[in-house]
PATIMAR-900558 format. One record per residue (C-alpha): residue in one letter; y, z, x; residue number from 1. Coordinates in steps of 0.25 Angstrom, whole numbers. Example, Ala and Ser with C-alpha at 12.3 -4.5 7.8 and 13.67 -1.06 7.14 Angstrom:
2
ZATOR;resn;y;z;x;resi
ZATOR;a;-18;31;49;1
ZATOR;s;-4;29;55;2
This chain:
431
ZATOR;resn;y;z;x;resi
ZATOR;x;-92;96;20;1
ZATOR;x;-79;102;13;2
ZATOR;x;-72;97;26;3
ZATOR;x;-75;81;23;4
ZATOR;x;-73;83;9;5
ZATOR;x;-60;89;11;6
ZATOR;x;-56;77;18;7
ZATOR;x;-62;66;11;8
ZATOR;x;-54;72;-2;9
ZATOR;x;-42;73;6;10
ZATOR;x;-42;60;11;11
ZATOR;x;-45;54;-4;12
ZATOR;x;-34;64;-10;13
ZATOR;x;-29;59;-24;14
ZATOR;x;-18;66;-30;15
ZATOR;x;-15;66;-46;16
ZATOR;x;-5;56;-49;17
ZATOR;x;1;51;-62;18
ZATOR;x;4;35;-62;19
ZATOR;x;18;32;-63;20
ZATOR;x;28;22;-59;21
ZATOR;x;29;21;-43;22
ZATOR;x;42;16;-37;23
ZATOR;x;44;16;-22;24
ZATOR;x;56;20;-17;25
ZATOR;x;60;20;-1;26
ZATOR;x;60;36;5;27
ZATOR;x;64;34;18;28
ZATOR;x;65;25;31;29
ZATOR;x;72;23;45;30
ZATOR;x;74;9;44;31
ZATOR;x;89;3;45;32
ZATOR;x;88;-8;31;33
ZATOR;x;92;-22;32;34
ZATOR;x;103;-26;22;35
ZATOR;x;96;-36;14;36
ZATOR;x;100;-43;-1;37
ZATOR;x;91;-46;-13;38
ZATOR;x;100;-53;-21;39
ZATOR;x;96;-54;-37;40
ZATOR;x;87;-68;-39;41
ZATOR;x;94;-78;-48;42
ZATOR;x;87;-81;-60;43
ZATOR;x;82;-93;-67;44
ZATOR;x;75;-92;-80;45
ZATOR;x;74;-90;-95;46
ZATOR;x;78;-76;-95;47
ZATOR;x;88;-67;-93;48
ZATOR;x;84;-63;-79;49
ZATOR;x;72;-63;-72;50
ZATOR;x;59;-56;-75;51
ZATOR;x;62;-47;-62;52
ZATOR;x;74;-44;-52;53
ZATOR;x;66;-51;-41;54
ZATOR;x;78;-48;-32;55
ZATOR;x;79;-33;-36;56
ZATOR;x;63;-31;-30;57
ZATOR;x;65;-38;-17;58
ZATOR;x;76;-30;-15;59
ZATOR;x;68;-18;-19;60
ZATOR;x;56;-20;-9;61
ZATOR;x;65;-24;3;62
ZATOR;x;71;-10;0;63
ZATOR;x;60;-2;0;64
ZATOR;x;53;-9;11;65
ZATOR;x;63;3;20;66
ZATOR;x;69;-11;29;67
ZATOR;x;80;-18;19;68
ZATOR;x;92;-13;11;69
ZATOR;x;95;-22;1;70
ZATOR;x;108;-25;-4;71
ZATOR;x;113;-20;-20;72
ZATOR;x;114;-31;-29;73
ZATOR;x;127;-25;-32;74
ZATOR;x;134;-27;-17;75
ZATOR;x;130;-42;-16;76
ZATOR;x;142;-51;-16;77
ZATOR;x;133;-62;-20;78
ZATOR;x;121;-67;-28;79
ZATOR;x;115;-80;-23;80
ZATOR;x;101;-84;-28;81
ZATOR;x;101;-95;-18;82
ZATOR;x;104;-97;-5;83
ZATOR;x;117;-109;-7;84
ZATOR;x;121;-96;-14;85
ZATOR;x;121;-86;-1;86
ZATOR;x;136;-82;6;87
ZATOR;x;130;-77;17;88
ZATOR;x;144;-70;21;89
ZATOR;x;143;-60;8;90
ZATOR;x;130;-56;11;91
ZATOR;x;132;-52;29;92
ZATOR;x;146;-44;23;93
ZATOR;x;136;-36;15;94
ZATOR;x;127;-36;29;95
ZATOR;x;112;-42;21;96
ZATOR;x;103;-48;33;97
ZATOR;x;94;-52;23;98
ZATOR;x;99;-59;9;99
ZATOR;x;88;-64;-3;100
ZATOR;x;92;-73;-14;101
ZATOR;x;82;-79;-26;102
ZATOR;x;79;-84;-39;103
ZATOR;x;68;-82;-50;104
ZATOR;x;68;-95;-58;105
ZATOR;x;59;-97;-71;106
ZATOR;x;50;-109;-70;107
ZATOR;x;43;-106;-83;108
ZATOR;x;40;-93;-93;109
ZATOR;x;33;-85;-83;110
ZATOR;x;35;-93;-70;111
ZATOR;x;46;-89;-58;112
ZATOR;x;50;-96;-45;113
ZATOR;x;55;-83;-36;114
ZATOR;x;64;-88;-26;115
ZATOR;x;70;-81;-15;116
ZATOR;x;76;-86;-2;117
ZATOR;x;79;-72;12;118
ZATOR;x;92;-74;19;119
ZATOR;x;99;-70;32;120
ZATOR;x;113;-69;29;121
ZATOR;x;118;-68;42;122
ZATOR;x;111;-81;46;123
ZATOR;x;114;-88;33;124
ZATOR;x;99;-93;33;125
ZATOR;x;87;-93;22;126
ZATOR;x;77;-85;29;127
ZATOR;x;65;-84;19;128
ZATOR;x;63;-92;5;129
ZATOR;x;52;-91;-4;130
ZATOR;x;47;-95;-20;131
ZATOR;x;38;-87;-26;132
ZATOR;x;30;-91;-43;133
ZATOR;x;32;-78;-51;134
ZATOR;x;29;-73;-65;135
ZATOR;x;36;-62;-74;136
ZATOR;x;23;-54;-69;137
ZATOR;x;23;-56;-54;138
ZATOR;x;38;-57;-52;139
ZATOR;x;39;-43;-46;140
ZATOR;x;28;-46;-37;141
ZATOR;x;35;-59;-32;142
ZATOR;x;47;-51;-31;143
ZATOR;x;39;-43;-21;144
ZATOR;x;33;-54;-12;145
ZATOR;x;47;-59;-10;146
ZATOR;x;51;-48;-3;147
ZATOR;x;38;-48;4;148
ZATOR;x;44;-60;10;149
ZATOR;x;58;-58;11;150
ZATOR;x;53;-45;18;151
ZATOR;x;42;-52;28;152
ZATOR;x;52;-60;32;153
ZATOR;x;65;-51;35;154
ZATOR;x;54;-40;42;155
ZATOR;x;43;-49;47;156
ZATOR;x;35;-37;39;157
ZATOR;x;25;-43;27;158
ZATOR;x;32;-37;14;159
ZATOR;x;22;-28;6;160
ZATOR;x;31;-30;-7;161
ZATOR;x;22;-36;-15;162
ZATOR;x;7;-28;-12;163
ZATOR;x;2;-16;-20;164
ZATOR;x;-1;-2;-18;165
ZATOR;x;-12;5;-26;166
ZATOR;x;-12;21;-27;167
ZATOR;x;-19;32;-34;168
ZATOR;x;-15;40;-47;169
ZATOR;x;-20;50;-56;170
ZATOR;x;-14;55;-68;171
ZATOR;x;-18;71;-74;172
ZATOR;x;-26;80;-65;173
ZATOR;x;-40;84;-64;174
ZATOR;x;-51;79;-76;175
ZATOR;x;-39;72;-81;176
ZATOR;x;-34;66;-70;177
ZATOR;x;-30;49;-73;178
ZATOR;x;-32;41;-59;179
ZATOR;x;-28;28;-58;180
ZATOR;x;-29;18;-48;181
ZATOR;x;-15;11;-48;182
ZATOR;x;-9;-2;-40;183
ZATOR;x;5;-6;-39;184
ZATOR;x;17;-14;-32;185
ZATOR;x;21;-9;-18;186
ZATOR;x;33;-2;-23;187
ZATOR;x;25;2;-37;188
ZATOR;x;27;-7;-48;189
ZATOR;x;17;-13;-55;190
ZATOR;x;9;-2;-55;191
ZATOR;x;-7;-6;-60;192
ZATOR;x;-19;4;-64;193
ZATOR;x;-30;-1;-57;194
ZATOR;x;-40;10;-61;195
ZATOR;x;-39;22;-70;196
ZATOR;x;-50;34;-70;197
ZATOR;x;-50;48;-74;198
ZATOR;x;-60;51;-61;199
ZATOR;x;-51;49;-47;200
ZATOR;x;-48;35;-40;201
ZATOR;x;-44;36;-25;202
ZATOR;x;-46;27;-12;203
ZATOR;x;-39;14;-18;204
ZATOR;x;-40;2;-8;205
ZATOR;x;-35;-12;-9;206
ZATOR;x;-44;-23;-7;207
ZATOR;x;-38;-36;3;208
ZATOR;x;-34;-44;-7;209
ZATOR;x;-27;-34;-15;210
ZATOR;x;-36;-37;-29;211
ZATOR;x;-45;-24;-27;212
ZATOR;x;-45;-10;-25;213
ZATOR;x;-55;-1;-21;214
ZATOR;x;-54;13;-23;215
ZATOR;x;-63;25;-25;216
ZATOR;x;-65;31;-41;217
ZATOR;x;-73;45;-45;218
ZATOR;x;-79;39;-59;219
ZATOR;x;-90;46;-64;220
ZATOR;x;-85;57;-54;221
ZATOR;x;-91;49;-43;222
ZATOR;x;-84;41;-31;223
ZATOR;x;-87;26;-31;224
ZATOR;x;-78;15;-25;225
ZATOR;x;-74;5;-34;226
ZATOR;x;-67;-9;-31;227
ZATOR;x;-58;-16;-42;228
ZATOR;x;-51;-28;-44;229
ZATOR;x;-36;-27;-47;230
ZATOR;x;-35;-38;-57;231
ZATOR;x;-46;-37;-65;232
ZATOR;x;-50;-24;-62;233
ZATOR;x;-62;-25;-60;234
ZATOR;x;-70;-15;-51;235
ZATOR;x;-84;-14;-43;236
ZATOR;x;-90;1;-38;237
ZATOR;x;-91;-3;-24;238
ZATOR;x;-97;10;-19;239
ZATOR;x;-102;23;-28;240
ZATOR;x;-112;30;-18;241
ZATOR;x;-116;44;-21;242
ZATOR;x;-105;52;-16;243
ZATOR;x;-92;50;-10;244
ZATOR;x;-88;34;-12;245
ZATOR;x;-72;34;-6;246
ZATOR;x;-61;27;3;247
ZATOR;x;-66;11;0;248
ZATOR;x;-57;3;9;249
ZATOR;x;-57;-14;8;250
ZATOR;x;-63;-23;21;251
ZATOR;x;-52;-31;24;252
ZATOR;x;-61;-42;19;253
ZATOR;x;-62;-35;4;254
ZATOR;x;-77;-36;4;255
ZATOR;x;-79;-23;9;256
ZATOR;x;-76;-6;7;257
ZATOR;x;-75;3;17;258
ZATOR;x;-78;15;10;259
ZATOR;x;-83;31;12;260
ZATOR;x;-97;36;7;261
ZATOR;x;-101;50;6;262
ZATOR;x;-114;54;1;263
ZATOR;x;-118;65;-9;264
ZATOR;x;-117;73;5;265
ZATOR;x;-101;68;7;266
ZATOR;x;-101;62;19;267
ZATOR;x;-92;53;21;268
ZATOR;x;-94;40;30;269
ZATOR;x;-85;26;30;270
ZATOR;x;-96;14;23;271
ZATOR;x;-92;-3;22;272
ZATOR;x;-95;-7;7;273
ZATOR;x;-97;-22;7;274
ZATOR;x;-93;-25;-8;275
ZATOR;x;-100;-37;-11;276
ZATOR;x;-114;-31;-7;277
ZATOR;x;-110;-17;-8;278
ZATOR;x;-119;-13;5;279
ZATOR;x;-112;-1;12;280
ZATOR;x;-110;0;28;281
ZATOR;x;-110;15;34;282
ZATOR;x;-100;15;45;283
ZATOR;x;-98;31;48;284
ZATOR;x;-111;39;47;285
ZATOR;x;-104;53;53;286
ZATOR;x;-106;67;47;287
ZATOR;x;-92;67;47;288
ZATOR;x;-81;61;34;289
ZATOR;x;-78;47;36;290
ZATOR;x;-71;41;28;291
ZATOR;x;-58;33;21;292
ZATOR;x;-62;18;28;293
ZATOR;x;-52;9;31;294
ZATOR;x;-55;-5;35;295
ZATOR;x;-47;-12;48;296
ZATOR;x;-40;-24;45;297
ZATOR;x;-49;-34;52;298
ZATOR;x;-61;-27;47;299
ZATOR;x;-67;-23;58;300
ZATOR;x;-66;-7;57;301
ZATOR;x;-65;4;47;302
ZATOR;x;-55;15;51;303
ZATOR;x;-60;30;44;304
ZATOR;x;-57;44;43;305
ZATOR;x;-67;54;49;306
ZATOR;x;-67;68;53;307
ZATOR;x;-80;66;61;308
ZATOR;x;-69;72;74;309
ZATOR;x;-66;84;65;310
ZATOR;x;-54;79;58;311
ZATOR;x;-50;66;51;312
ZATOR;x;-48;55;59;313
ZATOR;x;-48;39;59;314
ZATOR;x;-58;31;64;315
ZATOR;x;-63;19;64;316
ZATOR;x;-76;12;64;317
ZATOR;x;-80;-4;63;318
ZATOR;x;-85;-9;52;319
ZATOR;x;-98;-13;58;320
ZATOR;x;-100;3;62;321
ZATOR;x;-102;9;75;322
ZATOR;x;-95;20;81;323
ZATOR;x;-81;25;74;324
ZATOR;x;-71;27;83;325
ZATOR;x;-59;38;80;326
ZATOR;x;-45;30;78;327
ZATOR;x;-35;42;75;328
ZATOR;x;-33;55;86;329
ZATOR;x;-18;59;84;330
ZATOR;x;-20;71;73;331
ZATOR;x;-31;79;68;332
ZATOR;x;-31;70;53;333
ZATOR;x;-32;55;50;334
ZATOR;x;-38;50;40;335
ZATOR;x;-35;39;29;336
ZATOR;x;-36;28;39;337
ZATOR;x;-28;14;33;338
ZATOR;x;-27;2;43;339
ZATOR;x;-15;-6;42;340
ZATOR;x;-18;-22;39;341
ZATOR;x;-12;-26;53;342
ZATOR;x;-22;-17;57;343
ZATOR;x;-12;-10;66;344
ZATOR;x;-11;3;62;345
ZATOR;x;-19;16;55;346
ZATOR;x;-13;24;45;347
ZATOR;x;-19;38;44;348
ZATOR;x;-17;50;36;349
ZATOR;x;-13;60;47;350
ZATOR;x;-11;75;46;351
ZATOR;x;3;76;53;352
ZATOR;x;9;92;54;353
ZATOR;x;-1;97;43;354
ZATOR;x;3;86;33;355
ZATOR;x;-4;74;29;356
ZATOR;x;3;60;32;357
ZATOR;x;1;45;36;358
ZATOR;x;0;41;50;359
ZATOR;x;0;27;56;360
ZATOR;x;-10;26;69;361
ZATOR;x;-7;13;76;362
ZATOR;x;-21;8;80;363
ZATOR;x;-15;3;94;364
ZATOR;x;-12;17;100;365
ZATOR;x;-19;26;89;366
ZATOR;x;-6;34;87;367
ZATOR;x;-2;40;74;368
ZATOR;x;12;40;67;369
ZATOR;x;13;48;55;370
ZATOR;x;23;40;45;371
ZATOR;x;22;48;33;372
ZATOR;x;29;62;30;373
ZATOR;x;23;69;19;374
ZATOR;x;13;82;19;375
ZATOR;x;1;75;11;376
ZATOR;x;2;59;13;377
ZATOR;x;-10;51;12;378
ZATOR;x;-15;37;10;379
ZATOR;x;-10;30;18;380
ZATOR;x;-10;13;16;381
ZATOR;x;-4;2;25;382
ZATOR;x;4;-8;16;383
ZATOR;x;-3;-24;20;384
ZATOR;x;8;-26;29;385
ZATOR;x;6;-14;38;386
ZATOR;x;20;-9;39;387
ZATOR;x;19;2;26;388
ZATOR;x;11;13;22;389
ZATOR;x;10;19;9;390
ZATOR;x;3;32;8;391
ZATOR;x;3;45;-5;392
ZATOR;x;12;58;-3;393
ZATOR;x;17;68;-10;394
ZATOR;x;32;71;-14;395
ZATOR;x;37;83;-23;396
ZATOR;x;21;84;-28;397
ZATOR;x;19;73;-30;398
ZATOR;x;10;60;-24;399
ZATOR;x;19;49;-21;400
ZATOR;x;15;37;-11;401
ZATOR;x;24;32;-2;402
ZATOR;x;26;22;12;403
ZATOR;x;30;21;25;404
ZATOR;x;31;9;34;405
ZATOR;x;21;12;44;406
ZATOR;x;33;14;55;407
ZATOR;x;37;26;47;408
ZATOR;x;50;23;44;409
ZATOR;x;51;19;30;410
ZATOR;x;45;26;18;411
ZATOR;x;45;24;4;412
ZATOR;x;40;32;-9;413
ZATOR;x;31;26;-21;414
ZATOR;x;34;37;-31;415
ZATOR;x;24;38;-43;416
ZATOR;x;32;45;-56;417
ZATOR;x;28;57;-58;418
ZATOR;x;14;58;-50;419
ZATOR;x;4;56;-40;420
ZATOR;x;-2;44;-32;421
ZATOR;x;-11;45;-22;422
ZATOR;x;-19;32;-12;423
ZATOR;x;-10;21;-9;424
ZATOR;x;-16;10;-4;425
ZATOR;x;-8;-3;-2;426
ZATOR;x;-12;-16;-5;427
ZATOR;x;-15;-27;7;428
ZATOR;x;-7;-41;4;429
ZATOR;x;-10;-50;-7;430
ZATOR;x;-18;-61;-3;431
């Protein structure tokens, strides 16, 4: 029994962290950068200037995504807000393959048009153009989807620009520790308390749609998995059995958990919560711990963590029960499965030369390729377009949360002030 409960704590580790401001900034990569140019967005309005540097964002999200090298506004020869406006010739002597020119123009107090129009210098052609409605409130977040585009369409790669990450914080330690449940942008601004307790939060996971998390609370000093809407924040108790309530996981429908139930005897088996009707399915009835359910993305099977073979492993079992069948071989630990949403890979966290770090298993061949790099990395989630991980560290001390493209070759850091965060889980595109 101390054996299971040493693992089900260790795969629901949550450190102390004090909330700050997170900034992600690029740590590492192989890739050769395109030369690309974001050139600053005329304005048209009341004001001064624009209620946001559009131009300055995109430039930013194409840098960190590892793949572009934006040119300094200081080294453009030129600043055309138009296309008519574009000498192609100043732009392939500076050697840009890809040139973005726009506009934010004022159509009333609070109403923007958002123009911009992607280039191919060396063609001399309009490749892209879009025009998106913003207020002073949702500029960044237009700013965003636009390089989601102008992204997409120079990569053939969906742009995660504008999606959201939410992650796990406490402030003090022990009987006065602060957690808080916190979401932000991808690269950390706009951060936003979604819950606040004095007893511990852990286990966050995004709903679909985007408008809920569920995630798993110690009120009263009793698990229970709770279910609350981001805008209003309101929340349900969707499961508080006697014992240990933990690891929810949305269907890919939204109408259902996945979650791990252990009795006041603690063992631990993988159940299917149906929200509307709150009736519970037992899919594992081992001796051994089962437990951290993850849904597929067509719904058909839920991949779990089990030592029932000695050791963590990943299995998987559908969702209508029957026999489980053992997915991962390569290692003597896996656990924390996470599907990808192309459904294509499995990432894992893998003990790799006594230290802990996230593996990829591609579900075609069953191999494992460890990504990360640190000595206790954990929590591992796929970004919606399947091409990024983001997972929780250590550096100097210190929790930090960081990326890898799941290719291994581009890492980035979200660095948290002067604390800790812990459970990253990115959110699926807005729909």
């Amino acid at each position: 029994m101390l054996k299971r409960a040493a693992l089900f704590l260790f795969c629901l580790t949550l450190s102390h962290a004090a909330i700050a401001e997170v900034n992600l900034i690029v740590i590492g990569g192989e890739l050769k950068r395109t030369p690309v140019a974001v050139v600053p967005f005329g304005w048209e309005g009341q004001a001064a200037q624009a209620p946001l540097d559009i131009a300055k964002v995109i430039s930013a999200d194409l840098y960190r995504s590892g793949r572009f090298a934006p040119q300094a506004e200081r080294d453009m020869l030129q600043k055309p807000t138009t296309g008519a406006e574009i000498d192609f010739g100043d732009w392939t002597i500076l050697g840009v393959e890809a040139l973005v020119v726009g506009k934010v123009i004022q159509v009333d107090a609070n109403v923007y048009k958002v123009q911009f129009r992607l280039f191919d210098p060396i063609r001399q052609e309009q490749i892209y153009g879009y025009e998106f409605n913003a207020s002073r409130g949702t500029m960044r977040r237009v700013a965003h989807r636009a390089a989601d585009r102008i992204f997409e369409e120079l990569t053939g790669i969906k742009g995660v620009f504008a999606t959201k990450v939410a992650f796990v914080s406490a402030q003090g330690q022990g009987d006065n520790s602060l957690y808080r449940l916190v979401v932000a942008d991808y690269d950390g601004e706009n951060e936003a308390i979604v819950m606040e307790s004095r007893d511990p939060i852990m286990s966050p996971a995004w709903s679909p749609d985007s408008r809920r998390l569920a995630y798993v609370s110690f009120e009263g000093n009793k698990s229970a998995i709770y279910v609350q809407q981001l805008r209003t924040g309101n929340r349900i108790k969707a499961s508080s059995e006697p014992g240990i309530n933990g690891a929810p996981s949305f269907s890919p429908d939204g109408r259902k958990l996945v979650i791990t139930l252990g009795g006041v005897d603690g063992n631990l088996d993988i159940y299917i919560l149906d929200l509307a009707t709150k009736r519970k399915k037992r899919l594992t009835t081992h001796r051994a711990i089962d437990t951290e359910g993850s849904w597929s993305p067509d719904g058909r099977y839920i991949y779990f963590t089990s030592d029932r073979a000695g050791g963590p492993q990943i299995y998987r079992i559908s969702t209508n029960g029957g026999t489980p069948e053992r997915i991962t071989f390569e290692g003597s630990y896996n656990a924390r499965p996470r599907l990808s949403p192309d459904g294509k890979k499995l990432a894992v966290l893998t003990l790799d030369r006594g230290n802990y770090r996230i593996g990829v298993v591609d579900l075609r061949n069953k191999q494992l390729f460890v990504l990360s790099t640190g000595q206790q990395d954990e929590s591992p989630s796929f970004a919606p377009n399947s091409e990024i991980l983001i997972y929780a560290t250590r550096q100097s001390g210190n929790g930090v949360l960081e990326t890898v493209s799941a290719d291994g070759l581009i890492y980035q850091r979200l660095e948290a002030g002067d604390g800790d965060v812990r459970e990253p889980v990115w959110s699926p595109f807005e729909r």
